[in-house]
C-alpha positions in Angstrom: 100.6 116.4 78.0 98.8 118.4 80.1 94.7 118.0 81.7 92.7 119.0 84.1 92.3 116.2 85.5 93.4 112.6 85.4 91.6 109.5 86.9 93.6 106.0 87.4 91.6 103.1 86.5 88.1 102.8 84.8 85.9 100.4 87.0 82.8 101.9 88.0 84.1 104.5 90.6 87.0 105.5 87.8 84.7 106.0 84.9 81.9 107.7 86.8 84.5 110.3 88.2 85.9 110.7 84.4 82.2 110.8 82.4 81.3 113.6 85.3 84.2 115.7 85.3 84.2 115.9 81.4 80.6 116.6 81.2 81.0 119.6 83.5 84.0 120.7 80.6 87.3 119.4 82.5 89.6 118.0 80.2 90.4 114.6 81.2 92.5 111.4 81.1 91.5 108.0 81.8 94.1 105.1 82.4 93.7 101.9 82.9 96.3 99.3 83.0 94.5 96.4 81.0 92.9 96.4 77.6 89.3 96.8 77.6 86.9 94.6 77.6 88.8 93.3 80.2 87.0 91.2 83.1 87.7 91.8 87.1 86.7 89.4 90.3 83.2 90.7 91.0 79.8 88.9 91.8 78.5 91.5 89.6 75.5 92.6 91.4 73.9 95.9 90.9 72.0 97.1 93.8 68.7 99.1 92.7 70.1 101.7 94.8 73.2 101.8 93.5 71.6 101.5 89.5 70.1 104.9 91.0 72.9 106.3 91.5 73.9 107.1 87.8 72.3 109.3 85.4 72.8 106.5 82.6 70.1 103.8 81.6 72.6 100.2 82.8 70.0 98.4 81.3 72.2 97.8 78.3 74.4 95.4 80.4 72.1 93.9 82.7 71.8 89.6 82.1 69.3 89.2 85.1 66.9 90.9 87.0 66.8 88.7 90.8 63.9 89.3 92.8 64.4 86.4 95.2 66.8 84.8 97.5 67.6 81.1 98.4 69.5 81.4 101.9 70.9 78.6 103.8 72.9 77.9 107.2 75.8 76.3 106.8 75.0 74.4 103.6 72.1 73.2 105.1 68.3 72.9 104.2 67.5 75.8 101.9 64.5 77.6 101.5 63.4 80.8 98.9 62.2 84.1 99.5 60.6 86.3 96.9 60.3 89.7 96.3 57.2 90.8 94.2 59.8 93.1 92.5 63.3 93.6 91.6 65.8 93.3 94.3 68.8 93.6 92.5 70.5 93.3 88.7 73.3 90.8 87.8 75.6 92.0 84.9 79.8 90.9 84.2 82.5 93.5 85.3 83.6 93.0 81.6 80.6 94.6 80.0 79.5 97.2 82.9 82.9 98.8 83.0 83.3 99.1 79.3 79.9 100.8 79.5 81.0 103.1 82.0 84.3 104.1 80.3 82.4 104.7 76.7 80.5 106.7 78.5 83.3 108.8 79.6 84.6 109.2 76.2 81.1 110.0 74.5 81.1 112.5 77.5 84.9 114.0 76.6 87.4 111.7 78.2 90.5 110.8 76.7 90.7 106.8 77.9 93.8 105.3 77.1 93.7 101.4 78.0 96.3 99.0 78.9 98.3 101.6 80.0 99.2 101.1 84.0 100.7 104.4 86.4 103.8 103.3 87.5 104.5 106.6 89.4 102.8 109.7 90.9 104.4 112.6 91.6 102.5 115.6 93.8 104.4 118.7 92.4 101.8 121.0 93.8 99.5 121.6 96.5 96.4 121.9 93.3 96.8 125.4 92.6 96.9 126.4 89.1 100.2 125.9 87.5 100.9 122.8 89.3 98.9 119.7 90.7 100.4 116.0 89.9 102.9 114.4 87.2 101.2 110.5 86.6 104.4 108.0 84.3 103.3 105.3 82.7 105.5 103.2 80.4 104.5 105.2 77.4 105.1 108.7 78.9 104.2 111.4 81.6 101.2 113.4 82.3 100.7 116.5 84.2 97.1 117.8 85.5 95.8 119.8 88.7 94.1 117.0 90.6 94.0 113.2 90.4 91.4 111.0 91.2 93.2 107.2 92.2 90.1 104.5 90.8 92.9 101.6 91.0 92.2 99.6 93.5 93.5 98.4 97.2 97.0 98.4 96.0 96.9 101.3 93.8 99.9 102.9 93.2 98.0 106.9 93.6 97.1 105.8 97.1 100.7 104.4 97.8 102.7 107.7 96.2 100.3 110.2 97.3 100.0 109.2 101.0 96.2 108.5 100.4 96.0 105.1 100.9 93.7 104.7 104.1 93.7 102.4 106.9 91.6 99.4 106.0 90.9 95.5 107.6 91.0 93.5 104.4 88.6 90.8 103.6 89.5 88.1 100.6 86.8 85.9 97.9 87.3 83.1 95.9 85.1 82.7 93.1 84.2 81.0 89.8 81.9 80.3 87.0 80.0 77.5 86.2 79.6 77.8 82.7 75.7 77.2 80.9 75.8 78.0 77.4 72.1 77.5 76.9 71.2 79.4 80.0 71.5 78.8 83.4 68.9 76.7 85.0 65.4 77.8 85.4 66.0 77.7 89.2 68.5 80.3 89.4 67.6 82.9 86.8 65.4 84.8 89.2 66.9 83.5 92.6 70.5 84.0 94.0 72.1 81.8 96.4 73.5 83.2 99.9 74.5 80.6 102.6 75.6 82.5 105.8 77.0 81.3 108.9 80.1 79.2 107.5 82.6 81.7 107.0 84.3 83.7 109.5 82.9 87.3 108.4 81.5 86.3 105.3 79.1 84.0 103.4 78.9 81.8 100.3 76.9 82.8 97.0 75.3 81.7 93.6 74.5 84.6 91.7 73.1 84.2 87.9 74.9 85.5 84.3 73.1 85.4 81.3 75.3 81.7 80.5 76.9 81.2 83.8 76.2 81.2 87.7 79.5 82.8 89.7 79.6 80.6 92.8 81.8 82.4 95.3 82.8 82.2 99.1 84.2 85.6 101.4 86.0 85.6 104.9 88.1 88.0 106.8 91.4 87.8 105.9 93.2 85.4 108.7 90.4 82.4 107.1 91.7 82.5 103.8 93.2 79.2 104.2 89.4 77.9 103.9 88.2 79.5 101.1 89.0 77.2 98.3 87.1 73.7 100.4 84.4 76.0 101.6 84.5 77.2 97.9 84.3 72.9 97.5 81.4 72.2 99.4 79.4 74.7 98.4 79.7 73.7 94.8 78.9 70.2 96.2 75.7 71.5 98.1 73.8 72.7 95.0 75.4 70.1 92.7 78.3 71.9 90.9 81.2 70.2 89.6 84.1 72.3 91.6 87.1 71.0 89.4 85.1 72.3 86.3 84.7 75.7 87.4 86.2 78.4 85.1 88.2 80.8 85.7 88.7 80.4 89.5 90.3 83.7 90.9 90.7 85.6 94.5 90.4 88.5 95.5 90.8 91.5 98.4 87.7 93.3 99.8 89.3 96.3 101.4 87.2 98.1 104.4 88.1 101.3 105.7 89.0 102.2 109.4 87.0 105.7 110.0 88.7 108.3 109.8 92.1 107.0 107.0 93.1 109.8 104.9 91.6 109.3 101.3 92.5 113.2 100.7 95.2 114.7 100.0 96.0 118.3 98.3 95.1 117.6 94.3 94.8 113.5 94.8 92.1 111.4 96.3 91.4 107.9 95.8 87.6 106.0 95.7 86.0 103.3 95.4 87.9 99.7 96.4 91.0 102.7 96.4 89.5 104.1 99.1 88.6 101.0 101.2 84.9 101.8 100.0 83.6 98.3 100.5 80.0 97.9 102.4 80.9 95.0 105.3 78.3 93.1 105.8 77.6 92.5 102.2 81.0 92.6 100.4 79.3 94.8 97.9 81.5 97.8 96.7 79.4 98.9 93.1 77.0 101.4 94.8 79.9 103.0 97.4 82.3 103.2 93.8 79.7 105.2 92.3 79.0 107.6 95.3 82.6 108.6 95.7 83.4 108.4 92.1 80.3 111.4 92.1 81.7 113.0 95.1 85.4 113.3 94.0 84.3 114.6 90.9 82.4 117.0 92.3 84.9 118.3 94.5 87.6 118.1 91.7 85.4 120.9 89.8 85.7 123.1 93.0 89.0 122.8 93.1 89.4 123.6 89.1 87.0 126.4 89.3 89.2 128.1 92.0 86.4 127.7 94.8 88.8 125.9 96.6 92.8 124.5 96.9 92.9 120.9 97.2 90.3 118.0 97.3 89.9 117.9 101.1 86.1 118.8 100.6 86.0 115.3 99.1 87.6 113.8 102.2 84.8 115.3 104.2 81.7 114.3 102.1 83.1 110.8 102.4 82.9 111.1 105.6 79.8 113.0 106.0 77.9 110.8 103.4 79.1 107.1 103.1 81.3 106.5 106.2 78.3 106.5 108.8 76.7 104.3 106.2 79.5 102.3 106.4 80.2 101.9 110.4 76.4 100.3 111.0 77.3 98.2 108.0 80.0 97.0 110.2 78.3 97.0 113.5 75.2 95.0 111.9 78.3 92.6 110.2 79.8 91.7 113.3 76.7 91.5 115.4 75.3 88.4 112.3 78.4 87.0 112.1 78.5 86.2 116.2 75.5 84.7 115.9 73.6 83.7 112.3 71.0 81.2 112.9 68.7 83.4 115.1 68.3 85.8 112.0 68.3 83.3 109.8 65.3 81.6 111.4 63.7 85.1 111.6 64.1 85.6 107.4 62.4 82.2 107.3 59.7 82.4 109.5 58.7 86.5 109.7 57.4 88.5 106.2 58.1 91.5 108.6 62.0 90.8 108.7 62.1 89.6 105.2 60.4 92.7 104.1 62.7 94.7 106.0 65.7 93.2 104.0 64.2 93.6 100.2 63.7 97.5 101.8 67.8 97.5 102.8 68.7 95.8 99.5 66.3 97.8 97.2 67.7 101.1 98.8 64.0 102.2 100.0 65.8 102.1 103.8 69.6 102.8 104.6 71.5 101.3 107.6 71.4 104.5 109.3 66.9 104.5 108.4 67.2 101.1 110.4 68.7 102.3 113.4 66.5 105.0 114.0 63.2 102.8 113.4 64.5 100.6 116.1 64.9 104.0 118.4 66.8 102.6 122.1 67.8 99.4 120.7 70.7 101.1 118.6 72.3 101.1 122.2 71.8 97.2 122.3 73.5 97.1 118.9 76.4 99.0 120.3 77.0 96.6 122.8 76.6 93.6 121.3 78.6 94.8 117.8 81.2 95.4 120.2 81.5 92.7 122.6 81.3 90.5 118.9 84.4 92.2 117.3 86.3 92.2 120.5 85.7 88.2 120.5 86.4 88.3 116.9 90.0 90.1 117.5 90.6 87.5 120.3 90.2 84.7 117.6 92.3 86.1 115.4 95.4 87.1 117.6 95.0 83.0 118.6 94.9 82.4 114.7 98.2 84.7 114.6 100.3 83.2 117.1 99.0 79.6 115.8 100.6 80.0 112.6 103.4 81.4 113.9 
């Protein structure tokens, strides 16, 4: 059969791309490989900023609204900050990506579940007539653009040559189950504890009947993900052996610059290394590019232009410089926490500051400028951090062989 378009995988970035795209009149197909409602690894938070992102209401599948934080150093003494309004919404991967994808069908999308590509073939360079052949197990597909929503190790990014450079970071994470809600604590609060994990932090954040507890590194610490994972249940009092459904999982980060473009196919979201660093959070970046390779799909089905390279460079326009002071503000915490973490504690300012990051009200790129000929300070530091962090893991390397 034949489409406009086709998108490969329905998470957030895959559906959004699909419900835009057939809304604007493209005829579309929507794949994914499991059967829906189907859960994923995710912490599940919804930034305010990213929840403004859409044109649809996600108060259907939102369990909590959190508007404070309980931080920690290294599974120390804890203390709460509050908010006097929403700084973010919790809901489950299972229920906000089944959201997403009926909204692609009520919008036009043809979404055929538990159905996973097994090969793309670019027969075209996106001209009319030709574009891309997507086989599954149940058949082939032909349409003038693809859009690859399937993950790190998707296979559009591997047979389309759009797979971009990316440093990988890995989670562990599972649920601690409440069946008559989840203590009175946590239902407004989350749980971050920084300064433990090389590149990372550990979190509680709060379901409806269930807290995910959850711990993220860089790659080379994987090895101490499950007893960090351990003690962190043991800090707030968490049974570890009675967690369900314990799972990993990769948080790609793109290198500037990797190809997510190419001719009809492009990938986004966690596809396209779309993964904010110093967070981990990837909901609000799978959005934006789902949006912005839809968008550039319709030029390219219109005839305003031959390929999907105009997506390549709104990605890199819009989200990448987003994206590299993520990084730079990442590796400058993670070479030294507990001055900032003494800072959140002690100064409303800086805490303030924080709620206006999360809440979207400032971006990364807003902070630099406020601090005006300190960004060069940042610059220095960010890198004199990542070169010591490269050193440790080169001696990490050749440790283990």
């Amino acid at each position: 059969m034949r489409y406009d378009a086709i998108v490969a995988g329905a998470g957030p970035a895959g559906s959004t791309a699909a419900r835009i795209l057939a809304r604007e009149g493209a005829s579309v197909l929507l794949l994914d490989r499991a059967r829906f409602p189907r859960d994923k690894p995710c912490g599940g938070g919804v930034t305010l900023r990213a929840a403004a992102c859409q044109d649809l209401d996600l108060s259907p599948v939102v369990e909590r609204t959190v508007t404070g934080a309980r931080f920690s150093l290294r599974l120390g003494e804890a203390f709460d900050r509050r908010y006097e309004g929403p700084l973010t919404y919790m809901t489950q991967r299972c229920r906000l990506d089944a959201f997403l994808a009926e909204a692609a069908v009520s919008a036009g999308a043809t979404f055929q579940d538990g159905e996973p590509v097994r090969r793309v073939e670019v027969t075209s360079n996106g001209r009319a007539g030709g574009g891309v052949t997507v086989l599954t197990e149940r058949g082939s597909y032909c349409a003038r653009a693809l859009i690859g929503a399937d993950g790190a190790n998707g296979v559009v990014g591997r047979d389309t040559g759009t797979r971009p450079e990316t440093e990988a970071a890995v989670a562990l994470e599972g649920n601690v189950p409440y069946p008559d809600g989840v203590p009175e604590q946590w239902r407004e609060f989350i749980g971050l504890d920084v300064g433990g994990l090389a590149g990372g932090y550990g979190w509680v954040f709060p379901k409806s009947d269930h807290l995910n507890v959850g711990v993220g590194a860089w790659k080379y610490a994987a090895f101490t993900l499950r007893p960090k994972l351990a003690d962190l249940c043991a800090r707030h009092g968490f049974d570890a052996g009675a967690l369900e459904g314990v799972r990993g999982h990769h948080l790609p980060v793109r290198a500037p610059g990797s190809v997510i473009a190419r001719g009809p196919a492009a990938v986004v979201g966690d596809a396209a290394g779309l993964v904010d660093p110093l967070t981990g959070e990837g909901i609000h970046m799978a959005f934006m590019s789902g949006r912005l390779a839809a968008r550039a799909a319709l030029r390219m089905l219109a005839g305003e232009a031959d390929d999907l390279s105009a997506y390549q460079r709104a990605a890199d326009r819009r989200l990448q410089p987003e994206l590299s002071v993520s990084r730079k503000l990442q590796e400058l915490f993670q070479f030294a926490p507990p001055p900032y973490v003494a800072v959140m504690r002690r100064s409303d300012k800086f805490w303030r500051l924080f709620c206006h990051l999360i809440r979207g009200e400032m971006t990364y790129l807003d902070f630099l400028r406020m601090i005006g000929p300190l960004r060069l300070a940042v610059d220095v530091f960010a890198s004199s951090a990542r070169r010591r962090r490269l050193s440790r893991v080169a001696a990490v390397r050749r440790a283990s062989g």
